[in-house]
MARBA-500163 format. One record per residue (C-alpha): chain; residue number from 0; residue in one letter; x negated, y negated, z negated. Coordinates in pm, 1 decimal. Each point is the difference from the previous one (the first is absolute). Example, Ala and Ser with C-alpha at 12.3 -4.5 7.8 and 13.67 -1.06 7.14 Angstrom:
BEGIN
("A",0,"A",(-1230.0,450.0,-780.0)) ("A",1,"S",(-137.0,-344.0,66.0)) 
***
This chain:
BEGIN
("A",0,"X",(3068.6,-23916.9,-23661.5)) ("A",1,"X",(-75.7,34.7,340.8)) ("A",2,"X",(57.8,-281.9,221.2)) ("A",3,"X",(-29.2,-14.5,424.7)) ("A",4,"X",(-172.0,-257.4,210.6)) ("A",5,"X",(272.5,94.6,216.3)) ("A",6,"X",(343.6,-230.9,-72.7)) ("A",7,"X",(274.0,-245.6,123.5)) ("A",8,"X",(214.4,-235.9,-148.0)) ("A",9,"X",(200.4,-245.4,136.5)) ("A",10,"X",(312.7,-276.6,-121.0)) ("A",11,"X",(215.0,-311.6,113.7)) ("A",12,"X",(122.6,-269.4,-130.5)) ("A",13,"X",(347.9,-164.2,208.7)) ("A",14,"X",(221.1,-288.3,-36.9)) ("A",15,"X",(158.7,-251.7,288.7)) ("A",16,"X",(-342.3,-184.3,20.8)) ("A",17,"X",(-249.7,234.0,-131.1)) ("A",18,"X",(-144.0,305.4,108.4)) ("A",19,"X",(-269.5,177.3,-117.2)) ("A",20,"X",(-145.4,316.1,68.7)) ("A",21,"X",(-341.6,178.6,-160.5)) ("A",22,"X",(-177.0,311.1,92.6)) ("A",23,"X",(-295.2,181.7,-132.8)) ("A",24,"X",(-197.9,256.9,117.2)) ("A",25,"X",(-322.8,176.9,-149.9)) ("A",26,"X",(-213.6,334.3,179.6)) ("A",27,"X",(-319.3,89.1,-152.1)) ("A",28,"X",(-299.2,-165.9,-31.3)) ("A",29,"X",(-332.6,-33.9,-225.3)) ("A",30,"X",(65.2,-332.1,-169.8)) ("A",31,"X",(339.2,-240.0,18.1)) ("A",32,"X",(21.5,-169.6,266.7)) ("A",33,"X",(308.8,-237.7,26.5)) ("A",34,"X",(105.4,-187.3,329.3)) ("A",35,"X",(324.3,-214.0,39.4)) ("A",36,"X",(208.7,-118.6,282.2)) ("A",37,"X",(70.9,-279.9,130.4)) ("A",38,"X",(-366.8,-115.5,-105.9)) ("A",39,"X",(99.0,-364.2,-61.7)) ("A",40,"X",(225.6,119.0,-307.4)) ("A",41,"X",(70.9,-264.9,-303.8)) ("A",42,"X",(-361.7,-25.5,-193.5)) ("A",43,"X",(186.6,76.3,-325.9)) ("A",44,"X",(188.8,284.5,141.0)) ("A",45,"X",(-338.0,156.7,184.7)) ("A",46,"X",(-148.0,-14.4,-403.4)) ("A",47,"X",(326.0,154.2,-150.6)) ("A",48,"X",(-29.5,296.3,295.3)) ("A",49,"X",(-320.1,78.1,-54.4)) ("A",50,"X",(-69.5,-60.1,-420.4)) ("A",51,"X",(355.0,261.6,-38.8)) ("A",52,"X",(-111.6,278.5,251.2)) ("A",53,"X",(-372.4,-10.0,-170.6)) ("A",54,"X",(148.2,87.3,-318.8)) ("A",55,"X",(180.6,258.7,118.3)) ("A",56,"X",(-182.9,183.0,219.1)) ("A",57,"X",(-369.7,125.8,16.1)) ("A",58,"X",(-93.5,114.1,363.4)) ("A",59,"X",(184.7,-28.3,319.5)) ("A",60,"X",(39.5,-209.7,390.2)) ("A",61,"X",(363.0,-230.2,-180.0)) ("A",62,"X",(133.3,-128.3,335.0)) ("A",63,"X",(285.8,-246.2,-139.2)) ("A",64,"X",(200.8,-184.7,262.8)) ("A",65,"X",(254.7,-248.4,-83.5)) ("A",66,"X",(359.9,-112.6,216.3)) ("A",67,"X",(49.4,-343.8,-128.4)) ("A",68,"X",(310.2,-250.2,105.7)) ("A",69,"X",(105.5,-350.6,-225.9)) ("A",70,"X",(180.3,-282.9,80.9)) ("A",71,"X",(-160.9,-282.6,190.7)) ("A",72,"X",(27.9,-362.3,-57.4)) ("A",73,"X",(-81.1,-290.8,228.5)) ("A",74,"X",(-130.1,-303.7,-136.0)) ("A",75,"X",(17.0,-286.3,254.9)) ("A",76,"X",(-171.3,-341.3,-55.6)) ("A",77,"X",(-1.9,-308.4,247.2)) ("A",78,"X",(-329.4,-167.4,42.2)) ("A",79,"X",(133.5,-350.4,55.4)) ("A",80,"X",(-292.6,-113.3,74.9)) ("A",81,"X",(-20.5,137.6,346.8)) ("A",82,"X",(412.4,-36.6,16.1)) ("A",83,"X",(-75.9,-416.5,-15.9)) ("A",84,"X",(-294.1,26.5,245.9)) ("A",85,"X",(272.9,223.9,220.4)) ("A",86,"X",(276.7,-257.4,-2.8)) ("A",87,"X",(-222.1,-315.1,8.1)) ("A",88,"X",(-140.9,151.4,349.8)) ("A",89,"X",(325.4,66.4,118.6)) ("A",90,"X",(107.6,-349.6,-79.7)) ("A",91,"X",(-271.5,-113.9,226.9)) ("A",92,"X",(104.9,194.6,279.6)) ("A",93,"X",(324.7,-179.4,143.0)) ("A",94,"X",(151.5,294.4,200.4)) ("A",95,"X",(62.7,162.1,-349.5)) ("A",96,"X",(190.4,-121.1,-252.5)) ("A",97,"X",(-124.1,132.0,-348.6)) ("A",98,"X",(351.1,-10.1,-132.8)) ("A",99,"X",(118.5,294.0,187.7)) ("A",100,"X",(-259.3,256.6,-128.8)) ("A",101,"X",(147.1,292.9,-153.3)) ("A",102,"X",(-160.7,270.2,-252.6)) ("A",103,"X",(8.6,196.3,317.9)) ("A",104,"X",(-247.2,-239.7,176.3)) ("A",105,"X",(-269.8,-42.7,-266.7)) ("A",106,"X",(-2.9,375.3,-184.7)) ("A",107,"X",(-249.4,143.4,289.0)) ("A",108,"X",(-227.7,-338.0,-44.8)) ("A",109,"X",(-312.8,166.8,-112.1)) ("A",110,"X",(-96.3,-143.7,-380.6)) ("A",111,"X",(350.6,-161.2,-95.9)) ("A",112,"X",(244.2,270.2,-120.3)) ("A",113,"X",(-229.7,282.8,-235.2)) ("A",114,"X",(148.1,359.4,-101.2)) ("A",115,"X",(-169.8,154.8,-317.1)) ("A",116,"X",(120.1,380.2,-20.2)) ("A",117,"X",(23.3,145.0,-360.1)) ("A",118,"X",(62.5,343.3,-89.7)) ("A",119,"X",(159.6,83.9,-325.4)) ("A",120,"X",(-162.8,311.0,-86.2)) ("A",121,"X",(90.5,131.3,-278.1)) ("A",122,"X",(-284.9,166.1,-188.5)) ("A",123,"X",(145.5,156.0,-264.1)) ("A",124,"X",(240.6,162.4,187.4)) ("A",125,"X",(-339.9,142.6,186.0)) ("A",126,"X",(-158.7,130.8,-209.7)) ("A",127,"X",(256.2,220.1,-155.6)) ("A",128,"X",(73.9,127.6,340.3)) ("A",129,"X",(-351.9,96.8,-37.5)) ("A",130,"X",(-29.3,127.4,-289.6)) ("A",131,"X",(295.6,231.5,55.1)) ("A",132,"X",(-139.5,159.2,319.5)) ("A",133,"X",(-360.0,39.2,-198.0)) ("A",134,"X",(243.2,185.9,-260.7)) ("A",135,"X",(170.0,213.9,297.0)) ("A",136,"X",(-404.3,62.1,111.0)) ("A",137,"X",(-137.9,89.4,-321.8)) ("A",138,"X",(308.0,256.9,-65.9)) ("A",139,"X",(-48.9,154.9,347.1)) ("A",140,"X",(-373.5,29.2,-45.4)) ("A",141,"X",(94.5,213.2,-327.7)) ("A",142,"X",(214.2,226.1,213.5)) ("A",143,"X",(-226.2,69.1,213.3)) ("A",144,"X",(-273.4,52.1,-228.5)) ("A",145,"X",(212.1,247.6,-178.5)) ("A",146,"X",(6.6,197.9,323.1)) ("A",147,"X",(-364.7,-20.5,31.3)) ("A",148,"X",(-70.8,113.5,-384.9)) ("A",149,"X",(247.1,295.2,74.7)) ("A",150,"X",(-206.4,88.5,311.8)) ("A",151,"X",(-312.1,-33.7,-226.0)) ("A",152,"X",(124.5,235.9,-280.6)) ("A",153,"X",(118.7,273.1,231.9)) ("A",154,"X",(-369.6,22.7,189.0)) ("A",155,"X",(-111.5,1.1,-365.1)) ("A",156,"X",(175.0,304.1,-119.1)) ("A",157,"X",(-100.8,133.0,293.3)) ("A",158,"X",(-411.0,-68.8,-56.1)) ("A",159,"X",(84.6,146.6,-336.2)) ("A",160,"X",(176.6,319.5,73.7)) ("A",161,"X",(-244.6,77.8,253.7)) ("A",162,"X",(-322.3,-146.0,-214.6)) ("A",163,"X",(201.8,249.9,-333.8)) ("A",164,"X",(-29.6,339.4,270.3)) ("A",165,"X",(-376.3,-93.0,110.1)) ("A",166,"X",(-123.2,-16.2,-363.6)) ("A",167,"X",(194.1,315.5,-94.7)) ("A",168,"X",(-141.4,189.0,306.5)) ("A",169,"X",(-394.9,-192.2,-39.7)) ("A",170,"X",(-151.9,250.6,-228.9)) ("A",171,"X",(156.6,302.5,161.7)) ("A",172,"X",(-147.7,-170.5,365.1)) ("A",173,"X",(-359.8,-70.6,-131.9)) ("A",174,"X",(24.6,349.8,-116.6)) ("A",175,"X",(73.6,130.7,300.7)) ("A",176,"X",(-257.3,-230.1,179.5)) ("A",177,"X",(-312.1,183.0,-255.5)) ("A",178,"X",(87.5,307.8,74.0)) ("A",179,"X",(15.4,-32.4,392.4)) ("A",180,"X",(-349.7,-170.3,5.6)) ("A",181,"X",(-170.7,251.4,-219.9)) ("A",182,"X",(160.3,310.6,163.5)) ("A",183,"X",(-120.7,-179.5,381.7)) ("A",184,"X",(-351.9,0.6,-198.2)) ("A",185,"X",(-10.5,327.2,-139.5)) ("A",186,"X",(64.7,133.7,334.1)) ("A",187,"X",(-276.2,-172.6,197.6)) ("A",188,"X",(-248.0,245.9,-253.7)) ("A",189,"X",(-195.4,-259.4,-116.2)) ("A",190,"X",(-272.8,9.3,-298.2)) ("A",191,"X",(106.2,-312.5,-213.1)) ("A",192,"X",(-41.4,-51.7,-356.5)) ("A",193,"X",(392.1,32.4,-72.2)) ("A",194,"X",(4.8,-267.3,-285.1)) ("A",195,"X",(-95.1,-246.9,253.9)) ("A",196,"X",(232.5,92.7,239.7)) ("A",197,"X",(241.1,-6.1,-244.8)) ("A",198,"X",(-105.4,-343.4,-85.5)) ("A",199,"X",(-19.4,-135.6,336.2)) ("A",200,"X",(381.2,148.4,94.7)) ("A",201,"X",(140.9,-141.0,-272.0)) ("A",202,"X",(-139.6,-342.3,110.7)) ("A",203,"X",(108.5,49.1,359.9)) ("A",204,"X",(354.3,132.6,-138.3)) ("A",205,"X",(65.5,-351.7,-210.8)) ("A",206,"X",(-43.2,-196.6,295.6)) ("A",207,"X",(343.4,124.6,62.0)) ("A",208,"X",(111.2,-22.4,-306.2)) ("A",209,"X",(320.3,-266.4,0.1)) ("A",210,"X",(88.6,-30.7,-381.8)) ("A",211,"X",(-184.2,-295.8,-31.9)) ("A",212,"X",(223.1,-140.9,328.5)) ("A",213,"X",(278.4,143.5,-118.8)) ("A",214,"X",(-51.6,-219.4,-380.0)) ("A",215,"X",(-60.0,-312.0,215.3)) ("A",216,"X",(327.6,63.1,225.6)) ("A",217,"X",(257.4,25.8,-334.2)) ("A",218,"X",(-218.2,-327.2,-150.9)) ("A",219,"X",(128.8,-207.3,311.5)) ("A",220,"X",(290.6,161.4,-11.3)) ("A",221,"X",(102.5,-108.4,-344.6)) ("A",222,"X",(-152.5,-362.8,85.7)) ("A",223,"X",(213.5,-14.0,288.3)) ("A",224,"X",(312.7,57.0,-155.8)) ("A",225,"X",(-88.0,-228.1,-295.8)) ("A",226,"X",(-91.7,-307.2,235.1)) ("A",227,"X",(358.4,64.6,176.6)) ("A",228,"X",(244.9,19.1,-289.9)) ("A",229,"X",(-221.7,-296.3,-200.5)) ("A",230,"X",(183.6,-315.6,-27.6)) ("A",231,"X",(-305.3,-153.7,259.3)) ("A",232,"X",(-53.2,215.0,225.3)) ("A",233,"X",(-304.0,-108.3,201.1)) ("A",234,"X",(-24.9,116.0,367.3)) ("A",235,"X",(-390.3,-99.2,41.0)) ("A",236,"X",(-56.1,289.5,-330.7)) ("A",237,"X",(234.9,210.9,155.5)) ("A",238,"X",(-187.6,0.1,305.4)) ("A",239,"X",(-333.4,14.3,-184.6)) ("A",240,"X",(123.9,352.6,-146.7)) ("A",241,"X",(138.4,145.7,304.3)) ("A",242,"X",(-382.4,-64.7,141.9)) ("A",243,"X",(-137.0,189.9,-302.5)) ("A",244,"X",(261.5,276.1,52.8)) ("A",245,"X",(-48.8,43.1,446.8)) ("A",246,"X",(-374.7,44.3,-113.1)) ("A",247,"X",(88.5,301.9,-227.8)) ("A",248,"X",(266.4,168.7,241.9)) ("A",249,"X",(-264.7,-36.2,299.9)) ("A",250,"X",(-275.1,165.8,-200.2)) ("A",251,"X",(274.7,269.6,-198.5)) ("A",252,"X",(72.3,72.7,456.4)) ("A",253,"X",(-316.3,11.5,43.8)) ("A",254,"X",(-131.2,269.8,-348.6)) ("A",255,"X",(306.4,202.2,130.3)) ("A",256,"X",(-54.9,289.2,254.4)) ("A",257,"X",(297.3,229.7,-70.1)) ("A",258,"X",(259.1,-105.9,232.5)) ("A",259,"X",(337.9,1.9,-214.7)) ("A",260,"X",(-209.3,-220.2,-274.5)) ("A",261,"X",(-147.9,-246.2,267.8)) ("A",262,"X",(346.7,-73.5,119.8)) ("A",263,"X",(95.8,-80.8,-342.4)) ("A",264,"X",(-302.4,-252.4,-6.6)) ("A",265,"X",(65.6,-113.4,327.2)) ("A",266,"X",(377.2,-99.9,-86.3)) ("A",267,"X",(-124.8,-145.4,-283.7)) ("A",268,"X",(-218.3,-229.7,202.9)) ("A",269,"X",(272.0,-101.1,258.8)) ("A",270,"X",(222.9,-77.8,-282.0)) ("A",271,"X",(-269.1,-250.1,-140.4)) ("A",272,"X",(-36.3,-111.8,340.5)) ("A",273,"X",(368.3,-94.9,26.9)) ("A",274,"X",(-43.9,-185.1,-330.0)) ("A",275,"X",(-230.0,-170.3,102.4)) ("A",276,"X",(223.7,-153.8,324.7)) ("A",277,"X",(247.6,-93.4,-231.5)) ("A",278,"X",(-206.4,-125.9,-276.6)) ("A",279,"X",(-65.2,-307.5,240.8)) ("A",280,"X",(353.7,-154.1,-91.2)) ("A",281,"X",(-37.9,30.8,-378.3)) ("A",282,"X",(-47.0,-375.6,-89.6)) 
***
């Protein structure tokens, strides 16, 4: 199965106090790399993010960015400590009378009323948001790696089709090539000992031969559509082959001197070419 670097996913959680809201998105590159936002996410939930998306995916930038709201409770706490030091040096002072003080008049006293903020987060709740949107990713990355392995199997055919009317035409072409290069010699009246010459045409003449080129081009052909419909599909071996096969189309373009059969090379070498582009996405 062919899978894309390329996805998105995204899901929410809501309720009157909660709100939560995960997004994920992956583009191509050579190794996982996985970044979250906000940075100073729970410790356990940074571990959950990070141990799921490893299992599931191989290569790929994973940009995951989280929306989170909860509930928040304030915890206060007198330190009545510093309340008696407060009211014993009021007492002292006879222009104010300590028995009129009001909450009003001591909550802005630095080190005698404390807040403690706590945030109920709910992790559970979390990480299934999470794990939902990963799900929503990994289905999107399918799609689009269908489109890519339908992409991939049309260039094929083509390679083939044209790589099927080469090898028909090779013999008939190398044929054609002898022939020219011994009539040119036979008309510049030269004394040569003709078993030689035949000898050294023929050698010249499979320079240009492309069977061999032509074998090599249907091997990576068949490779390459094994590697895309295997359950794994691996984009570094599909990338490997499509190496193997540019290096046969350039030198097939370059044997070729007929111009109807070097177009045919030369599409087959853009169409590798292409592959190649979109090869970078295949996780």
């Amino acid at each position: 199965m062919t899978k894309s670097m390329t996805g998105f996913g995204s899901s929410s959680y809501l309720d009157k106090k909660v709100e939560i809201y995960c997004e994920i998105k992956t583009v191509n590159h050579r190794f996982l790399e996985i970044s979250t936002k906000p940075n100073d996410l729970n410790s356990e939930l940074d571990v959950y993010v990070r141990d799921l998306a490893s299992k599931k995916m191989q290569r790929g930038s994973v940009d995951v960015r989280f929306k989170l709201k909860f509930p928040i409770e304030n915890k206060y706490t007198v330190n009545r400590a510093s309340l008696n030091n407060l009211l014993k040096t009021i007492k002292d002072i006879k222009d104010i009378k300590s028995e009129n003080l009001s909450f009003k008049d001591i909550k802005d006293m630095p080190g005698i009323i404390g807040v403690e903020q706590k945030t109920n987060i709910k992790l559970s709740l979390v990480k299934k948001v999470f794990t939902e949107s990963l799900n929503n990713l990994l289905d999107d990355r399918i799609i689009e790696g269908s489109k890519i392995e339908k992409l991939f199997l049309k260039k094929i055919n083509l390679i083939e089709k044209n790589a099927l009317k080469l090898s028909t035409v090779n013999r008939k072409l190398v044929k054609k090539r002898y022939d020219n290069l011994i009539n040119k010699i036979a008309k510049l009246s030269l004394s040569l000992d003709k078993s030689r010459l035949e000898q050294e045409v023929a050698l010249l003449v499979l320079k240009h031969d492309v069977a061999e080129e032509v074998e090599r081009i249907n091997f990576h052909s068949n490779s390459l559509k094994e590697e895309l419909t295997s359950k794994k599909t691996s984009g570094k071996k599909i990338d490997f082959v499509l190496q193997e096969l540019f290096r046969e189309t350039s030198t097939l373009s370059v044997k070729l001197d007929e111009p109807s059969y070097k177009e045919l090379a030369l599409d087959m070498k853009l169409s590798v070419e292409e592959m190649r582009e979109q090869a970078q996405n295949i996780e």
